[in-house]
Backbone as numpy.savetxt, mean C-alpha at the origin, in Angstrom:
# Nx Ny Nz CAx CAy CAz Cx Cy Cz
-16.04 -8.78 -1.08 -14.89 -8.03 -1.56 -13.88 -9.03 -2.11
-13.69 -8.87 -3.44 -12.08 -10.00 -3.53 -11.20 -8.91 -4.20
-9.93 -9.26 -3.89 -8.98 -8.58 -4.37 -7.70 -9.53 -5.19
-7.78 -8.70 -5.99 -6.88 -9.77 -7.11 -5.99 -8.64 -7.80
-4.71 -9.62 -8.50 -3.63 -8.55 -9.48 -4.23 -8.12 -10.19
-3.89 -6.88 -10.68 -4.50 -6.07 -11.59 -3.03 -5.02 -12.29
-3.50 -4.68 -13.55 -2.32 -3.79 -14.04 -2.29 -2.48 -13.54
-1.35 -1.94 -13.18 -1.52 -0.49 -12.70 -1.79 0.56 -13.51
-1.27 0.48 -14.75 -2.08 1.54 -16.16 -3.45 1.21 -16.33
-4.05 -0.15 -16.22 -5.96 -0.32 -16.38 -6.34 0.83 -15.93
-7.43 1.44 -16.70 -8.23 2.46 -16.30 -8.79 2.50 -15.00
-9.30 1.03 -14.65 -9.88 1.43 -13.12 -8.48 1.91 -12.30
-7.12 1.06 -12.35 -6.29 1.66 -11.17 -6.04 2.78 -11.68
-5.35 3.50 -12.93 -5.19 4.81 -13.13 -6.22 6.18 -12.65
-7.92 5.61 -12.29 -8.93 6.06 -11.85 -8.86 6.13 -10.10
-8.46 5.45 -9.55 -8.90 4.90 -8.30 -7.40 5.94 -7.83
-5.97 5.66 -8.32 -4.94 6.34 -8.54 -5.27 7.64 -8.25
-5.77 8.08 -9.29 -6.45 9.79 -9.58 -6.96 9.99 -8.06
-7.75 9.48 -7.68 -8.88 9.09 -6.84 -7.63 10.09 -5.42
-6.93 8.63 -5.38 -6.40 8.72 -3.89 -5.25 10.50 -4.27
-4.43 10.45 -4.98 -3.70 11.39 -5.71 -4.68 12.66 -5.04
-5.59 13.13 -5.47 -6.40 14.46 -5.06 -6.99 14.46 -3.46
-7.22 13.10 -3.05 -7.01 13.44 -1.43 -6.22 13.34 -1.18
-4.81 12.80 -1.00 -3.90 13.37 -0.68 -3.08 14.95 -0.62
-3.32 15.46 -1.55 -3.42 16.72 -2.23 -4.13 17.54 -1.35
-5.75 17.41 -0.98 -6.02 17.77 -0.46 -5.55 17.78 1.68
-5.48 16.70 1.93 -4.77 16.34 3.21 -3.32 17.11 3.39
-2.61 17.02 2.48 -1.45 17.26 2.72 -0.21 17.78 1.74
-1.23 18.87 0.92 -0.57 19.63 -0.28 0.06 19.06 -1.46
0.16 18.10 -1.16 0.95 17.18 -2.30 0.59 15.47 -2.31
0.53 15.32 -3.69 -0.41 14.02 -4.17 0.55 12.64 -3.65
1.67 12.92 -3.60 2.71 11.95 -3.18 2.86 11.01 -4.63
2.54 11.30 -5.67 2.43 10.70 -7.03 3.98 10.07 -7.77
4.80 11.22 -7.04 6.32 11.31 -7.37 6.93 10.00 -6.65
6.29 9.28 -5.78 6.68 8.24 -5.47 6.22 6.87 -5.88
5.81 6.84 -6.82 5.32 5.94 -7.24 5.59 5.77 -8.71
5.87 4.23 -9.04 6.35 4.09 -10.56 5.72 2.94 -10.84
4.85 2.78 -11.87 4.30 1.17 -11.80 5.32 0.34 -12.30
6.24 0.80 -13.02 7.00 -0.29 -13.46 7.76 -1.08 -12.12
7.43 -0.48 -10.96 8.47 -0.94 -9.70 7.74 -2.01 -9.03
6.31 -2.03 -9.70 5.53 -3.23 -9.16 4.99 -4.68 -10.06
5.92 -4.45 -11.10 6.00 -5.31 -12.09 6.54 -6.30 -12.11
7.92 -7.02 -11.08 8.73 -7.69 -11.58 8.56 -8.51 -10.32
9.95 -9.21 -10.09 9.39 -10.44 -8.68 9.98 -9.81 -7.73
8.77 -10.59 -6.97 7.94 -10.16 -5.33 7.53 -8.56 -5.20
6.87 -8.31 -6.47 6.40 -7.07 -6.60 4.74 -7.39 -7.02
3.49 -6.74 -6.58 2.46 -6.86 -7.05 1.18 -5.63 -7.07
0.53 -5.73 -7.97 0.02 -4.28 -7.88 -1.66 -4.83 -7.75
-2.59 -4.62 -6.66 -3.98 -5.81 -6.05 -5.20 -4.55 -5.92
-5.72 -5.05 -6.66 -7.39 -4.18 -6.57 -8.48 -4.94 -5.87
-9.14 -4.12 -5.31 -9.92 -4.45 -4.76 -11.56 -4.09 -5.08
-12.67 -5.22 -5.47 -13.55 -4.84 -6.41 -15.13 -5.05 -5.38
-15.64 -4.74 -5.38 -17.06 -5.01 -4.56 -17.91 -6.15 -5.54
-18.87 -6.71 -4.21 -19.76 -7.36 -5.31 -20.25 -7.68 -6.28
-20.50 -6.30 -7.12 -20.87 -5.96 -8.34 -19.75 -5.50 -9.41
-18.24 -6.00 -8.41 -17.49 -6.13 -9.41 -16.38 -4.36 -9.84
-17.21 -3.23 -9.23 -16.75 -2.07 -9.47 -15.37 -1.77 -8.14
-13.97 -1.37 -9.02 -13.06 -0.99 -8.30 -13.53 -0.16 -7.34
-12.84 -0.59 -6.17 -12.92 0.43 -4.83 -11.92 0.33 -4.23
-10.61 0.26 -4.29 -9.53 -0.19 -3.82 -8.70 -0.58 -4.15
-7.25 -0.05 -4.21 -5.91 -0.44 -4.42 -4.66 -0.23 -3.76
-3.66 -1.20 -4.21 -2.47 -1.25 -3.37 -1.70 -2.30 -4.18
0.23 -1.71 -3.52 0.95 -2.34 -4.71 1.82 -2.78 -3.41
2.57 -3.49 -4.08 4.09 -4.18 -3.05 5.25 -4.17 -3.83
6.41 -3.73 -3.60 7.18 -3.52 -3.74 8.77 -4.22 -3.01
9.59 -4.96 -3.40 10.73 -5.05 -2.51 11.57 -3.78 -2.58
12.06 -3.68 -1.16 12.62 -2.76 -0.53 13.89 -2.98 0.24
14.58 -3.83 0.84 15.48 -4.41 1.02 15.13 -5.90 1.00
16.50 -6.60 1.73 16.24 -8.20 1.92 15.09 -8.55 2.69
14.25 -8.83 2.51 13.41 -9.40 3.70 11.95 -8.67 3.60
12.28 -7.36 3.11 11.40 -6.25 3.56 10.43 -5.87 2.21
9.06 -5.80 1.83 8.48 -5.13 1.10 7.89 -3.61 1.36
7.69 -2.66 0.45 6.82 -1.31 0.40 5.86 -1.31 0.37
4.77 -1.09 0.81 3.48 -0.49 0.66 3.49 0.48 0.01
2.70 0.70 -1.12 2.84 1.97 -1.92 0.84 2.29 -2.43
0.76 3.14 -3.01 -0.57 3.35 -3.35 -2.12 2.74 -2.78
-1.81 2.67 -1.11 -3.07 2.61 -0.94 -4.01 2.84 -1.03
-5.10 2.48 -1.48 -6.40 3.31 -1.18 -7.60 2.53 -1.17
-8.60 2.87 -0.60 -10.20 2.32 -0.43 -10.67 3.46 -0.75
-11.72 3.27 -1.54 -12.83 4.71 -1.81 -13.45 4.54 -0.40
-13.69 5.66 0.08 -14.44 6.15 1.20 -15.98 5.55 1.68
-15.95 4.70 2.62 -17.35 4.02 2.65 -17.41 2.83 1.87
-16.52 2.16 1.20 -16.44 0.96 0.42 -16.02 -0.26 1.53
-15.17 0.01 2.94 -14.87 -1.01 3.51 -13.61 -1.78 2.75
-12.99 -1.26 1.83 -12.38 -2.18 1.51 -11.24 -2.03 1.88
-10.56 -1.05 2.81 -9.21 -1.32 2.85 -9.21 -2.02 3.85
-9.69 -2.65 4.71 -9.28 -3.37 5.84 -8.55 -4.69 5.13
-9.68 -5.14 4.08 -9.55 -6.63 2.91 -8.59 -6.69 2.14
-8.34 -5.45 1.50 -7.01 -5.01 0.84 -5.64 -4.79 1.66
-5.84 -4.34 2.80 -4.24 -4.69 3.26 -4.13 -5.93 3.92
-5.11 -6.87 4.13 -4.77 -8.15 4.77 -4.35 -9.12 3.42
-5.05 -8.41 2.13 -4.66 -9.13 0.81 -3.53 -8.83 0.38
-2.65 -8.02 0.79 -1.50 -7.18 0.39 -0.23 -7.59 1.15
-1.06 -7.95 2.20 -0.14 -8.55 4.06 -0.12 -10.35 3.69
-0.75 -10.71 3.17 -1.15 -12.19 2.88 0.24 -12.62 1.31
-0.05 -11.69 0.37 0.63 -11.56 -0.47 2.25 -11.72 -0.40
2.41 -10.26 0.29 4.01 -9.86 0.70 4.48 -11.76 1.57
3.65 -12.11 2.50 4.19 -13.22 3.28 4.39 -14.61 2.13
3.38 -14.92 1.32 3.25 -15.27 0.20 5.03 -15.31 -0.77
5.60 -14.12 -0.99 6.75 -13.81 -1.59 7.97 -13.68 -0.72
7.37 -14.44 0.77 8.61 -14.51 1.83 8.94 -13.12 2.01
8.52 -12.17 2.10 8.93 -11.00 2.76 8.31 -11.47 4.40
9.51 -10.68 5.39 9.12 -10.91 7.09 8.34 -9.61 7.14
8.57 -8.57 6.76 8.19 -7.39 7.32 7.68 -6.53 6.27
6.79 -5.97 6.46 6.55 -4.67 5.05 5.92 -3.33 5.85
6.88 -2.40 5.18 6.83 -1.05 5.66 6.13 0.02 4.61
5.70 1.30 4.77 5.62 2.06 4.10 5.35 3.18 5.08
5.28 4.38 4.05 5.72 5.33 4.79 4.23 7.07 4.40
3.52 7.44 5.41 2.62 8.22 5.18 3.05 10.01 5.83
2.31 10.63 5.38 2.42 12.01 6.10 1.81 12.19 7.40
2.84 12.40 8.32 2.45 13.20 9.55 0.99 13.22 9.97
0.91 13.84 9.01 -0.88 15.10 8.68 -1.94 14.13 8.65
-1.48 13.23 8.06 -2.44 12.13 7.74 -3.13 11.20 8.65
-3.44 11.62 9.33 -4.49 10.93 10.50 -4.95 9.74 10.31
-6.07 10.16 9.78 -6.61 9.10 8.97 -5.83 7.53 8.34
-5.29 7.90 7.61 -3.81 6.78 7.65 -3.17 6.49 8.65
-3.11 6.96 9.77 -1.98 6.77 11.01 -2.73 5.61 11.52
-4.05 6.10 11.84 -4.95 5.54 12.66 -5.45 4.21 12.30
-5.79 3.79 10.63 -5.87 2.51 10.04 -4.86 1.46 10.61
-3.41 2.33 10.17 -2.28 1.56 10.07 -2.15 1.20 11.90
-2.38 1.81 12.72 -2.24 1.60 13.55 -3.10 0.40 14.66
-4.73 0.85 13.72 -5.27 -0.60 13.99 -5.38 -1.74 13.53
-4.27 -2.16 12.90 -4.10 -2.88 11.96 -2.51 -3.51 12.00
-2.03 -3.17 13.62 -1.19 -3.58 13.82 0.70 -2.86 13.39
0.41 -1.88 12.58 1.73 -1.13 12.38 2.30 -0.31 13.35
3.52 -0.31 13.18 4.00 0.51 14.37 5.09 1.20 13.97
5.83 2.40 13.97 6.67 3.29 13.55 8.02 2.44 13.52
8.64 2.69 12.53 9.85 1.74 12.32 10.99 3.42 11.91
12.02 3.85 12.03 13.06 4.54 11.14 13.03 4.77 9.88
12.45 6.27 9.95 12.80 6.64 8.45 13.09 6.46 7.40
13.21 5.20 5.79 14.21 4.97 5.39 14.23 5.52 4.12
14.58 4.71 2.75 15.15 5.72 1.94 14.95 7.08 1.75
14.19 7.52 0.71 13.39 9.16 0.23 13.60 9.44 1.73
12.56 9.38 2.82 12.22 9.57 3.82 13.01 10.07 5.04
14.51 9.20 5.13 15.33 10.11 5.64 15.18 11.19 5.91
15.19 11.99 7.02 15.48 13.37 7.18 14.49 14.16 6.96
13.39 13.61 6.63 12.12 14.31 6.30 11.00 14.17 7.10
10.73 15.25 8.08 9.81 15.45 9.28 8.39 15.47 8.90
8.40 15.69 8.10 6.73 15.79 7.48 6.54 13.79 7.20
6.98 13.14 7.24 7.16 11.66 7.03 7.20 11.14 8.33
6.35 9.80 8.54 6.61 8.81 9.43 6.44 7.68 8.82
7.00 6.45 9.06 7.27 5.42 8.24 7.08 4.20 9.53
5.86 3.70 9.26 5.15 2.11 9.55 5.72 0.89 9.23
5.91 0.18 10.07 5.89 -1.30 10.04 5.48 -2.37 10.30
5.90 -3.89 9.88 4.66 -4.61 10.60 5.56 -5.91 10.15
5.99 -6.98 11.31 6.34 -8.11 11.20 5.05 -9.25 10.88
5.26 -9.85 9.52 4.03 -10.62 9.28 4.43 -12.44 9.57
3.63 -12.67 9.39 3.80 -13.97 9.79 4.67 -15.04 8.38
5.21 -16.07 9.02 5.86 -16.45 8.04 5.25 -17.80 7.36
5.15 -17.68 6.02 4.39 -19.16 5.77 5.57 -19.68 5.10
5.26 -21.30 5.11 5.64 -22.18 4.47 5.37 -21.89 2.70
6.75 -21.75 1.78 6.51 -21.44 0.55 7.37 -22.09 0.03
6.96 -22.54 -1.58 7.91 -23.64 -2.32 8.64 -22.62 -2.68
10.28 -22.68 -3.09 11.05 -21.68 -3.61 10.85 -21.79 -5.04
């Protein structure tokens, strides 16, 4: 599995996008699409990382985002189903964010979403406060995760 930057309009992420967009949809009535802007993963300490199998075919994506001082977003996860790749992709995403000196990176999934709870949860996240959009919104729980800090040239 390697995972590397990739543009978020390329057909494979706009595909893989689609992909996660309709299970979500299905999970939890709504694609969560409205939260997401690629231009927000464009600029610095922002990155948008695919994840490709052996033979090279997308199976996986995820973007980073800054979110306050210190703190990056998790936004557009996904592994196609049976690909294995999100475990590789959020340690490439977790590796990254520490990479751009972020301490902590949060994001935020539906309730409903099991499946997501349960990744994030073995994988070391743990419920942090509500924050922006998310505020006040019960159908939302919002993950966190203090990463380790590396040594980086400024």
């Amino acid at each position: 599995m390697v995972c590397a930057p990739a543009d978020p309009d390329s057909a494979d992420a706009r595909a893989l996008i689609a992909e996660l967009d309709a299970a979500l949809a299905a999970i939890c009535g709504d694609s969560g699409s409205g939260s997401f802007d690629p231009l927000d993963v464009r600029g610095p300490g922002s990155v948008f990382l695919m994840a490709r199998d052996g033979d090279g075919k997308a199976v996986g994506c995820g973007a980073l985002r800054p979110l306050v001082p210190g703190v990056a977003e998790l936004k557009r996860m996904y592994a196609r189903p049976g690909s294995g790749a999100g475990r590789y992709l959020l340690m490439a995403l977790e590796e990254q964010a520490a990479g751009f000196g972020y301490r902590e990176l949060w994001l935020s999934t539906r309730r409903v979403n099991l499946t997501a709870l349960a990744f994030y949860a073995r994988n070391g996240y743990a419920p942090v406060d509500n924050y922006g959009r998310y505020v006040g919104r019960e159908q939302s729980v919002c993950l966190g995760k203090c990463l380790p800090t590396l040594n980086v040239r400024p």
